[in-house]
MILUMVO-609501 format. One line per 5 residues: number of its first residue (from 1); their letters; for each residue x negated, y negated, z of N, C-alpha, C. Coordinates in Angstrom, 1 decimal, padded with zeros to 4 digits, always signed. Each point is the difference from the previous one (the first is absolute). Last residue first. Example, Ala and Ser with C-alpha at 12.3 -4.5 7.8 and 13.67 -1.06 7.14 Angstrom:
2
2> sa> -012.8/+002.2/+007.1/-000.9/-001.1/+000.0/+000.8/-001.1/+000.8 ~ -000.3/+005.7/-000.1/+000.9/-001.2/+000.0/-000.9/-001.2/+000.0
This chain:
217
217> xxxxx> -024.3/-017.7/+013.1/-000.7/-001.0/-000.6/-001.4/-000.4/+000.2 ~ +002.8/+005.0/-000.7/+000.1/-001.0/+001.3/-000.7/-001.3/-000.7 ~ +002.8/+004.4/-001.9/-000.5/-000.6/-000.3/-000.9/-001.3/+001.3 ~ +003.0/+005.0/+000.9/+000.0/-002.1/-000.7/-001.1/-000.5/+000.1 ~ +000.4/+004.8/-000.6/-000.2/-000.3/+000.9/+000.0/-001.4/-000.6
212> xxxxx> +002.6/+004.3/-001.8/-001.5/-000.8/+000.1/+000.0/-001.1/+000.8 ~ +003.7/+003.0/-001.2/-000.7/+000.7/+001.7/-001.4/-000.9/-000.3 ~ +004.1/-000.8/-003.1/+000.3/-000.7/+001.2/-001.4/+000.8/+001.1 ~ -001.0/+000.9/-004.4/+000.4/-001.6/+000.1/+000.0/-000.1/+001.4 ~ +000.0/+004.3/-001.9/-001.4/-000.4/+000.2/+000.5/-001.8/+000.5
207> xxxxx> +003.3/+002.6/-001.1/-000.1/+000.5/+001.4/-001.4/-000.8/+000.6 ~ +002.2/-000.2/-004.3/+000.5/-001.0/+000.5/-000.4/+000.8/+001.4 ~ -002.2/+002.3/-003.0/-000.7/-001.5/-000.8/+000.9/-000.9/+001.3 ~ +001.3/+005.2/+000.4/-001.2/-000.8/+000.3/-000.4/-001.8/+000.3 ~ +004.1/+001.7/-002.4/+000.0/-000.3/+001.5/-001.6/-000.1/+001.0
202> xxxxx> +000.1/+000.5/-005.0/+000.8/-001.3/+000.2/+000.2/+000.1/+001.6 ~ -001.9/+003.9/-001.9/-000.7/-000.9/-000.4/+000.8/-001.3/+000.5 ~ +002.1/+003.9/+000.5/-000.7/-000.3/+001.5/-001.0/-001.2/-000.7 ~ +003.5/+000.9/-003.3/+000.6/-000.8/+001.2/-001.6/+000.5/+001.7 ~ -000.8/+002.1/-004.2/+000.5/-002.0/+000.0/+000.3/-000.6/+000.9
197> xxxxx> -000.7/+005.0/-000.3/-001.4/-000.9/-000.1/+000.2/-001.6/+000.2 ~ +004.1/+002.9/+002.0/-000.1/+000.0/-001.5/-001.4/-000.9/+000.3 ~ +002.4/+001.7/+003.8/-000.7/+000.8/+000.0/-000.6/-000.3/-001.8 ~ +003.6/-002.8/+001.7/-001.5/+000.4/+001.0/-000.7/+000.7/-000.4 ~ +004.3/+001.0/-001.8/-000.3/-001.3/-000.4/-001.6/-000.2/+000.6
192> xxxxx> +001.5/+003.4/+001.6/-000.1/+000.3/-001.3/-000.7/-000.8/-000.8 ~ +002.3/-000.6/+004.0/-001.3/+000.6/+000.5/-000.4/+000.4/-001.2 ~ +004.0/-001.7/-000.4/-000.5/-000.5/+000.6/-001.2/+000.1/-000.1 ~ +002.9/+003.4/-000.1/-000.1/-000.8/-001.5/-001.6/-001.4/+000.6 ~ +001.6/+002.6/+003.6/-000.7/+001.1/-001.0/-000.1/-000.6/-001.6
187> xxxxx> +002.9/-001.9/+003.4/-001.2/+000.0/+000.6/-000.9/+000.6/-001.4 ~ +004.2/+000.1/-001.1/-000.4/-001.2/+000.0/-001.4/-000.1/+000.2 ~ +001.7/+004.1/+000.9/+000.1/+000.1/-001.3/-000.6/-001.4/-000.3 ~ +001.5/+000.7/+004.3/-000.9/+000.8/+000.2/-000.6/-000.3/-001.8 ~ +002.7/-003.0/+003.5/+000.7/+000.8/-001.5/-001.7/+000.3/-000.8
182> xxxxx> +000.2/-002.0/+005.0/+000.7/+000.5/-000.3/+000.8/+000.7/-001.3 ~ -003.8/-002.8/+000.5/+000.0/+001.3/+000.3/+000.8/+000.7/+000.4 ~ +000.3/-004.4/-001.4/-000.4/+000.5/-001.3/-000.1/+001.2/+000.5 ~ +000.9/-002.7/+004.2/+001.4/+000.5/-001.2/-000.4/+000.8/-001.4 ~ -003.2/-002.5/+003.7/+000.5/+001.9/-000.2/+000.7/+000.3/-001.0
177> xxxxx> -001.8/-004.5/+000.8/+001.3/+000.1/+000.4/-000.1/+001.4/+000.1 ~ -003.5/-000.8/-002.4/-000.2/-000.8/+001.3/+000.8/+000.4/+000.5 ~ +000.9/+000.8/-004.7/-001.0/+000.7/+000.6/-000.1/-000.1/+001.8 ~ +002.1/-002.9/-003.4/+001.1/+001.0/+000.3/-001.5/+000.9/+001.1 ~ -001.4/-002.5/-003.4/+000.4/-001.1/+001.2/+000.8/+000.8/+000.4
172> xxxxx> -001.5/+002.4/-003.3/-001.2/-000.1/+000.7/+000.4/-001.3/+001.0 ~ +002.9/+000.5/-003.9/+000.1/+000.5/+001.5/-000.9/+000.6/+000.4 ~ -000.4/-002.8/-003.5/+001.2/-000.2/+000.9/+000.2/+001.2/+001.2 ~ -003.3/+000.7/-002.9/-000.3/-001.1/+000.5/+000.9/-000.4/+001.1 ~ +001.1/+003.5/-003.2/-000.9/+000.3/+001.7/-000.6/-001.4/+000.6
167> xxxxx> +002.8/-000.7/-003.9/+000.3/+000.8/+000.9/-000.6/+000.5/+001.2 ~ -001.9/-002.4/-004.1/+000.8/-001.1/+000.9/+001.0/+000.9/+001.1 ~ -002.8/+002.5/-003.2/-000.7/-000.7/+001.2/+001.0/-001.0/+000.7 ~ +001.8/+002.9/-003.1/-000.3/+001.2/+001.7/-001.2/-001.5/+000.4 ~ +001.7/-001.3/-004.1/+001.4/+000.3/+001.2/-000.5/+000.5/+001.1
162> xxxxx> -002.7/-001.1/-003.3/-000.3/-000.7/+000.6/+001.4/+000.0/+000.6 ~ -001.6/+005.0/-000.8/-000.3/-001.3/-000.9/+000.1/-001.5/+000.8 ~ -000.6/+006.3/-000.7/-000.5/-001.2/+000.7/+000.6/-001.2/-000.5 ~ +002.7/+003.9/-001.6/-001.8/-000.6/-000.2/+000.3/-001.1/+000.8 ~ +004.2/+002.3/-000.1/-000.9/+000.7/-000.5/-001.4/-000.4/+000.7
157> xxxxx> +003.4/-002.3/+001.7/+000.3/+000.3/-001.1/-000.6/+000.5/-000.7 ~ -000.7/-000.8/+004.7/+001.4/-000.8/-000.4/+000.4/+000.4/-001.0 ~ -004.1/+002.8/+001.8/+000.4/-000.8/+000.1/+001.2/-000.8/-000.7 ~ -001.0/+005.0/+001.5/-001.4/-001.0/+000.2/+000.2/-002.0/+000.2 ~ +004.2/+003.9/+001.1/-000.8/-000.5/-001.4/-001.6/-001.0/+000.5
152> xxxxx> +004.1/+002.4/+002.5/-001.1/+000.5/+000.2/-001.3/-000.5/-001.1 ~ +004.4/-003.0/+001.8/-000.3/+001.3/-000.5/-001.2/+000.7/+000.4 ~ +002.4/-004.4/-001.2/-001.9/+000.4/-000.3/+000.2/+001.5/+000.3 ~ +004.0/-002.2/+000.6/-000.1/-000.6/-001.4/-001.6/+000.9/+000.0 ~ +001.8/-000.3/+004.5/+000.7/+001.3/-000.7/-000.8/-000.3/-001.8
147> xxxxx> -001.7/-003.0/+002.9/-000.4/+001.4/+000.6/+000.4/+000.9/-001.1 ~ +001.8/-004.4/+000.1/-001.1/+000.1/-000.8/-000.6/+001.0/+000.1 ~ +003.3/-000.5/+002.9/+000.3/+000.1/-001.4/-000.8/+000.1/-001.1 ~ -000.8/-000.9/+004.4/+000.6/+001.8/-000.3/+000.7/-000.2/-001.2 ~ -001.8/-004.1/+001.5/-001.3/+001.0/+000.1/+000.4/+001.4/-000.6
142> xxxxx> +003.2/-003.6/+000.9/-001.1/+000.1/-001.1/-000.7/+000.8/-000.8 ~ +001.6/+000.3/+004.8/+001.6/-000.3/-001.6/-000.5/+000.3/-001.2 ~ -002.9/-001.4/+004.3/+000.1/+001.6/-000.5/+001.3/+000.2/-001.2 ~ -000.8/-004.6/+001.3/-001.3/+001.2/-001.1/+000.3/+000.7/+000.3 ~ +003.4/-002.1/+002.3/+000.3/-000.2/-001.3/-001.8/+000.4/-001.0
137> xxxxx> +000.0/+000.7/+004.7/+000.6/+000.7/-000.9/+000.7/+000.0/-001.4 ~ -002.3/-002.9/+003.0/-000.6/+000.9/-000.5/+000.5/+001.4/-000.8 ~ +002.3/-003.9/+001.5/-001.0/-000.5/-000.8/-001.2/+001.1/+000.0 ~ +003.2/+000.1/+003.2/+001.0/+000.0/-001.2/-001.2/+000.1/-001.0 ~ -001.6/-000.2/+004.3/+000.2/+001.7/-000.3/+000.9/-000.1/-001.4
132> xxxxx> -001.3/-004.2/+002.0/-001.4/+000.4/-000.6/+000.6/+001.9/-000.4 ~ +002.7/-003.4/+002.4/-000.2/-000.3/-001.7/-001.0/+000.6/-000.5 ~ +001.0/-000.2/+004.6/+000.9/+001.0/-000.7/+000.1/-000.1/-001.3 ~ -003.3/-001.9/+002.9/-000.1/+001.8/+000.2/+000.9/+000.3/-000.5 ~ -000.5/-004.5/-000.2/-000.8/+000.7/-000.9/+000.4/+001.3/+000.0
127> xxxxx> +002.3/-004.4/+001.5/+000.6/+001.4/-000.6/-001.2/+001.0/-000.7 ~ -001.4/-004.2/+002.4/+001.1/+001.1/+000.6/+000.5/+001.0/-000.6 ~ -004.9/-002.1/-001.2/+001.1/-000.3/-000.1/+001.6/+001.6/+001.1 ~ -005.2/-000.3/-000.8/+000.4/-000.8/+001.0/+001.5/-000.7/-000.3 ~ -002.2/+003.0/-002.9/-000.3/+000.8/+001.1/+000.7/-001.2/+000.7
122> xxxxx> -000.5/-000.6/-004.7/+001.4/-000.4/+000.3/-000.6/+000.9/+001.9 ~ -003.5/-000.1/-003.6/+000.8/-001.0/+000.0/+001.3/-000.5/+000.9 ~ -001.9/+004.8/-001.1/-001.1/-001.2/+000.8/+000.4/-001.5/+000.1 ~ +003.6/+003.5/-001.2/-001.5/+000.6/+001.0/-000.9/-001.0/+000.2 ~ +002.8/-000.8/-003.5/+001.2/-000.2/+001.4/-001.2/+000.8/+000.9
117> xxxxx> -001.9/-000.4/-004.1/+000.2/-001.3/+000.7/+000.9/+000.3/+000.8 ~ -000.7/+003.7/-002.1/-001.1/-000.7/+000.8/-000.1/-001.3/+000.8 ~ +003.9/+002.0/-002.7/-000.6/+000.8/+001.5/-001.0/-000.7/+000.8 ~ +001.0/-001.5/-004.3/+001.0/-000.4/+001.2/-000.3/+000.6/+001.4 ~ -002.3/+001.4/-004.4/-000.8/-001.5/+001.0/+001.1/-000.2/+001.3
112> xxxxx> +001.5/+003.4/-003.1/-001.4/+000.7/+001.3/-000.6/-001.4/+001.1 ~ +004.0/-000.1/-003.5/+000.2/+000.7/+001.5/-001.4/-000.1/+000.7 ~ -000.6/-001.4/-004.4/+000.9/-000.6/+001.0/+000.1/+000.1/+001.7 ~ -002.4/+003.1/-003.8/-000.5/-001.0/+000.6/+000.7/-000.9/+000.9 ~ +001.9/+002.8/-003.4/-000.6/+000.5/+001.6/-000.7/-000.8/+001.0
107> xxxxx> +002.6/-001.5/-004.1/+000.8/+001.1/+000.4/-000.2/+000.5/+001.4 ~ -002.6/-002.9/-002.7/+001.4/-000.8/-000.2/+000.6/+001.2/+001.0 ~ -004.2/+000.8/-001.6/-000.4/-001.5/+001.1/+001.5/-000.2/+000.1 ~ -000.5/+004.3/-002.2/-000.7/-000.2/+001.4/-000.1/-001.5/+000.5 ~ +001.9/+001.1/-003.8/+001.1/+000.0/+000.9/-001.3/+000.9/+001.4
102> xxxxx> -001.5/-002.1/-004.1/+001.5/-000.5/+000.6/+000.2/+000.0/+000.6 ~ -002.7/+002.8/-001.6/-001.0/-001.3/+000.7/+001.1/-000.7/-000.1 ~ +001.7/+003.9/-002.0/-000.6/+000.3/+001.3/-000.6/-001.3/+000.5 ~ +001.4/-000.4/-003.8/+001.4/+000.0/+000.3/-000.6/-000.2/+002.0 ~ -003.3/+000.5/-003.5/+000.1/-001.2/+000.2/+001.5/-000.3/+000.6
97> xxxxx> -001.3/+003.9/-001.2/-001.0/+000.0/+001.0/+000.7/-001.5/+000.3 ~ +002.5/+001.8/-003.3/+000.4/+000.3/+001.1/-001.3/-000.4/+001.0 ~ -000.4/-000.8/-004.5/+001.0/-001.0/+000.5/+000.8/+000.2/+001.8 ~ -003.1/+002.6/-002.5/-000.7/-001.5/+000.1/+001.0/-000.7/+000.7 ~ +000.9/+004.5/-001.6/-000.4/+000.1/+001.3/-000.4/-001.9/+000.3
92> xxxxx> +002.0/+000.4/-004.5/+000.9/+000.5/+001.3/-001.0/+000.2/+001.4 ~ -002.8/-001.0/-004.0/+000.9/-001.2/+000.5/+001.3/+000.5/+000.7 ~ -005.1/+002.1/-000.2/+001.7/+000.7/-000.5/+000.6/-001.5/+000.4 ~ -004.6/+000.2/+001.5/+000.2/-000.4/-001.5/+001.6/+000.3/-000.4 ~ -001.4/-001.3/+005.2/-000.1/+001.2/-000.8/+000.1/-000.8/-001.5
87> xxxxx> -002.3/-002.2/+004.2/+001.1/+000.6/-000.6/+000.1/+000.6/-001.3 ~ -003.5/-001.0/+002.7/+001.0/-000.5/+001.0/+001.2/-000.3/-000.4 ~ -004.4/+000.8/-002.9/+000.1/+000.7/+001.4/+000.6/-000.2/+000.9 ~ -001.8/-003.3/-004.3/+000.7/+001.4/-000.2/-000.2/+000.4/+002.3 ~ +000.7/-005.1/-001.9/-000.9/+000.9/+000.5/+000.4/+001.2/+000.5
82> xxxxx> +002.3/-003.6/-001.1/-000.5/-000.4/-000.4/-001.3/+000.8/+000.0 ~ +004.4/+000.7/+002.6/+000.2/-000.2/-001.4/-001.2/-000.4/-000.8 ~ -000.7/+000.5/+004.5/+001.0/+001.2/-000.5/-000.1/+000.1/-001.7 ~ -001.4/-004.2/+002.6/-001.0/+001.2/-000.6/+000.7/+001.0/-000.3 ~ +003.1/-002.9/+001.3/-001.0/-001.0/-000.7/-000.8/+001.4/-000.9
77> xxxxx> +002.5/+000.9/+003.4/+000.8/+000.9/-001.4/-000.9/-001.1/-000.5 ~ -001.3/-000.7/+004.1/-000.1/+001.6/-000.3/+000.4/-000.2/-001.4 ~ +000.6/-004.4/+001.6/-001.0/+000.3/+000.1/-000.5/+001.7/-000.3 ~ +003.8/-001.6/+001.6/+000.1/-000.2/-001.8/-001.5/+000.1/-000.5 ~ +001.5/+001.5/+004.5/+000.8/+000.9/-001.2/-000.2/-000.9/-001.6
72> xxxxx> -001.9/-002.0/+004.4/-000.9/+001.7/-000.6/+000.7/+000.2/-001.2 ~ +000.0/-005.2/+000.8/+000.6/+001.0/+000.3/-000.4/+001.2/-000.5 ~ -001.7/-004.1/-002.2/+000.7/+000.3/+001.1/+000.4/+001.2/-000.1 ~ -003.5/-002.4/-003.6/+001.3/+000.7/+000.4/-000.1/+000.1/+001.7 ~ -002.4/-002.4/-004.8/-000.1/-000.2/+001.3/+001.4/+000.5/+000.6
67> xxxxx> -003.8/-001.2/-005.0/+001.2/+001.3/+001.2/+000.2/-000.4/+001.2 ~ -003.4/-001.7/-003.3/+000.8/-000.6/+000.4/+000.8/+000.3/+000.8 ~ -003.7/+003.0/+000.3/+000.8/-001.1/-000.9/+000.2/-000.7/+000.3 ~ +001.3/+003.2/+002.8/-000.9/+000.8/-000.9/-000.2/-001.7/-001.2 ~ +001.6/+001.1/+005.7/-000.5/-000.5/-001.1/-000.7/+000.1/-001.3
62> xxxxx> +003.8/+001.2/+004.8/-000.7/+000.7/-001.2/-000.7/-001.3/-000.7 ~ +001.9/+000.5/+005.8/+000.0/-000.5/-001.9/-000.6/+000.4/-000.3 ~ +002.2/+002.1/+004.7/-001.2/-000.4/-001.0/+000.4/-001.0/-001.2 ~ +001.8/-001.2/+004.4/-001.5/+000.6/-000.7/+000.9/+001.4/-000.5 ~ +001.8/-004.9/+001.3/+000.2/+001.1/+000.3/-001.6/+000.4/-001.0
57> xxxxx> +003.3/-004.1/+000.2/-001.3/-000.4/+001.1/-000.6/+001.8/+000.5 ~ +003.4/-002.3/-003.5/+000.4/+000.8/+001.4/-001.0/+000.2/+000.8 ~ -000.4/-001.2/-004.7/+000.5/-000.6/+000.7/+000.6/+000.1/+001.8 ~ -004.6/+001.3/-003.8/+000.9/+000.6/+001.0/+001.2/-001.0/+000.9 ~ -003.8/-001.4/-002.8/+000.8/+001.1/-000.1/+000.6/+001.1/+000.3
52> xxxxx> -001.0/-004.4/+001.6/+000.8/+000.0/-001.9/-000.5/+001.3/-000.7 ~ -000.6/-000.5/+004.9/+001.3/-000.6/-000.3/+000.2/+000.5/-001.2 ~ -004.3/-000.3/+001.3/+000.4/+001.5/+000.5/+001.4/-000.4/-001.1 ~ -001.9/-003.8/+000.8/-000.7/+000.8/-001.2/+000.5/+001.4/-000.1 ~ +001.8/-003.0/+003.4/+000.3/-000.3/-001.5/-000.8/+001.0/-000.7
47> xxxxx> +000.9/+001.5/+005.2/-000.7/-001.3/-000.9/+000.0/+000.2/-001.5 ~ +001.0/+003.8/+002.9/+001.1/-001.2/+000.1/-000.3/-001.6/-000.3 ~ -003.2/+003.6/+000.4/+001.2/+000.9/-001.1/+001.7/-001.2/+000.3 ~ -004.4/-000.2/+002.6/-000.5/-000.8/-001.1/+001.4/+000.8/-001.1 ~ -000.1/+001.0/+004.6/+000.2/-001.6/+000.0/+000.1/-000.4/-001.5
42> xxxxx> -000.7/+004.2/+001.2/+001.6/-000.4/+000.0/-000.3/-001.0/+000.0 ~ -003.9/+001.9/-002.6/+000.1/+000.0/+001.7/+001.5/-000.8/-000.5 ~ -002.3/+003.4/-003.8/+000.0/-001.4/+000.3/+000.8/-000.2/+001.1 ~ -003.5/+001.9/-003.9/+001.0/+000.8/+001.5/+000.0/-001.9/+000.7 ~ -000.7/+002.7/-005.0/-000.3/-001.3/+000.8/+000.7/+000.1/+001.2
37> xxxxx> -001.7/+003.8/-003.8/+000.8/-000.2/+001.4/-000.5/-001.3/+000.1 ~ -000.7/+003.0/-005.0/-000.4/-000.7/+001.0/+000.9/-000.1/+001.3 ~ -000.4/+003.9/-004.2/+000.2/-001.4/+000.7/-000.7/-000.3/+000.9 ~ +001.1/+004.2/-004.5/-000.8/-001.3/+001.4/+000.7/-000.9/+000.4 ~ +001.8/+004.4/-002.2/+000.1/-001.6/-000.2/-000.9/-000.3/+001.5
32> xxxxx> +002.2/+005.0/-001.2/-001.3/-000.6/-000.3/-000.6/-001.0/+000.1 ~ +004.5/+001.5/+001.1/+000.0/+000.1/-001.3/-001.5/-000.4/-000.5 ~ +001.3/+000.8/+004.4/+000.4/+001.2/-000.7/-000.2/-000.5/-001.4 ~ -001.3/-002.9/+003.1/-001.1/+001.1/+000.3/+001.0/+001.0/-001.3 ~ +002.5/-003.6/+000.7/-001.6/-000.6/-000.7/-000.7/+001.1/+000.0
27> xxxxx> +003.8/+000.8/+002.6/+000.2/+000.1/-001.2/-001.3/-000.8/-000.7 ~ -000.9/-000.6/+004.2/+001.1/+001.5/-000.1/-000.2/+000.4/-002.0 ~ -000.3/-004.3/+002.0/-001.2/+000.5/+000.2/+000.3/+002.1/-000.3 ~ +003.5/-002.4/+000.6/-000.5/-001.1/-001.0/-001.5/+000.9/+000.0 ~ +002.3/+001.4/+003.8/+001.2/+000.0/-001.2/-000.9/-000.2/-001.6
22> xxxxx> -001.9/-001.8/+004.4/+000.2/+001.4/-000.4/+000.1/+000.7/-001.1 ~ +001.3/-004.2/+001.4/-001.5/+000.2/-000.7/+000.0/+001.0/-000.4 ~ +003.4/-000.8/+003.4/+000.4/+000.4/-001.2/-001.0/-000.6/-001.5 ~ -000.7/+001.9/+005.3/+000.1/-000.9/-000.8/+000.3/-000.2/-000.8 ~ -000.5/+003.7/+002.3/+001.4/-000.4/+000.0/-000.2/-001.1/-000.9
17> xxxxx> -003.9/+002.8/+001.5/+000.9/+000.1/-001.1/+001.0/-001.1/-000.1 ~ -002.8/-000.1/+003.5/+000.5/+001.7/+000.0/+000.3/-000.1/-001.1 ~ -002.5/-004.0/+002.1/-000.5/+000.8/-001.1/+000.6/+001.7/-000.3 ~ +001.5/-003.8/+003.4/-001.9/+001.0/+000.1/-000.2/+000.6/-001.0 ~ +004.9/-002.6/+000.3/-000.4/+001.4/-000.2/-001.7/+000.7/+001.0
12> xxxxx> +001.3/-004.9/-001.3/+000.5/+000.5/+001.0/+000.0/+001.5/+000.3 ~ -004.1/-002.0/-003.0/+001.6/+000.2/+000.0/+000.9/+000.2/+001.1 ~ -004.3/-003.6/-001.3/+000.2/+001.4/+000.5/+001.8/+000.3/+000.2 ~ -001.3/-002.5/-003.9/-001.3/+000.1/+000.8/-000.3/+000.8/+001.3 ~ +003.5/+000.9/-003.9/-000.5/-000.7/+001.2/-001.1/+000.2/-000.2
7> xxxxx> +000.9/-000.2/-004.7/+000.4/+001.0/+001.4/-000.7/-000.6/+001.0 ~ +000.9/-000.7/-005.9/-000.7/-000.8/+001.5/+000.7/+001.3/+000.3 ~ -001.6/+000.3/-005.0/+001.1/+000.2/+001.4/-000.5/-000.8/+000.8 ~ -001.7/+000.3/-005.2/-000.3/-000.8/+001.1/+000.9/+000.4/+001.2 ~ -002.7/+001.5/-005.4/+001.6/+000.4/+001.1/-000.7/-000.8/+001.3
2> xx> -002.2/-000.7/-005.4/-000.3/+000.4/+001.6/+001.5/-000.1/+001.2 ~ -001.4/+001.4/-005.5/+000.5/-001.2/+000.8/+000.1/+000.4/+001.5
């Protein structure tokens, strides 16, 4: 059955990763699973068709089928769970990867968008220069905690799984800011993550999109 994602048509990013396609295209590559990309312009992701599926007017959606999912994190444990390689067979570690993809969109991720958006979003506002030093350090908080928990370990919980992708994802937007290079161990996980066949197969495929040349009439 044929897999369907959208992803911008060009990403605010240029194609570094961040998109959260990414993510989706990511895990498709680790568990083997073809697919397709319908790339689709901000005008057309807030028109009805986009709409029903996706109520929030956001990228990516999943389509397998009838199927039709939102959002990376339900979209990852979709395939996780349905396709060996992105979590473990032990039902205690299983339960902990999927503890891990929790608590990268619920735990880290937060802080990191706030940051972002008080950086790019909020620059012309008065209180920026002194809301921007609170709001980054509520990631480093984070960051050194999730630092102390990883350690010197390869990754989150033994084996590779769909905890270490929704993690470096998440903080591969930490990257830009410096902040991920300040906790040397993070950096070095990270670059791990990157450094896996799948994930350069998926950041290629979304790197090839935004550097082709539009289409002209």
């Amino acid at each position: 059955m044929t897999v369907t994602i959208t992803a911008f048509e060009r990403s605010p990013d240029g194609g570094k990763g961040l998109a959260r396609d990414t993510r989706v295209r990511w895990a498709l590559e680790e568990v083997g699973q073809p697919y397709e990309v319908r790339l689709v312009s901000f005008r057309a992701m807030k028109e009805p068709a986009h709409l029903s599926l996706h109520p929030f007017g956001q990228i990516p959606t999943y389509e397998e089928g009838e199927l039709a999912l939102f959002e990376t994190g339900s979209i990852v444990f979709h395939l996780a769970e349905r396709r060996p390689g992105l979590l473990p067979q032990d039902a205690n570690a299983r339960a902990r990867a999927i503890t891990w993809m929790f608590a990268a969109l619920s735990t880290i991720e937060p802080p990191i968008l706030e940051f972002t958006n008080a950086k790019l979003l909020e620059a012309d506002k008065p209180w920026h220069a002194e809301r921007l030093p609170i709001v980054a350090d509520r990631v480093r908080d984070r960051l050194r905690l999730l630092s102390a928990r990883l350690g010197d370990a390869e990754w989150l919980d033994g084996a590779f799984s769909a905890g270490d992708l929704m993690m470096v994802s998440v903080l591969l937007r930490a990257r830009p800011s410096g902040i991920l290079n300040e906790f040397p161990s993070l950096a070095a996980y990270v670059a791990r993550g990157e450094a896996r066949p799948a994930y350069q197969r998926a950041f290629a495929a979304q790197l090839a999109v935004n550097t082709a040349k539009p289409a002209t009439d």
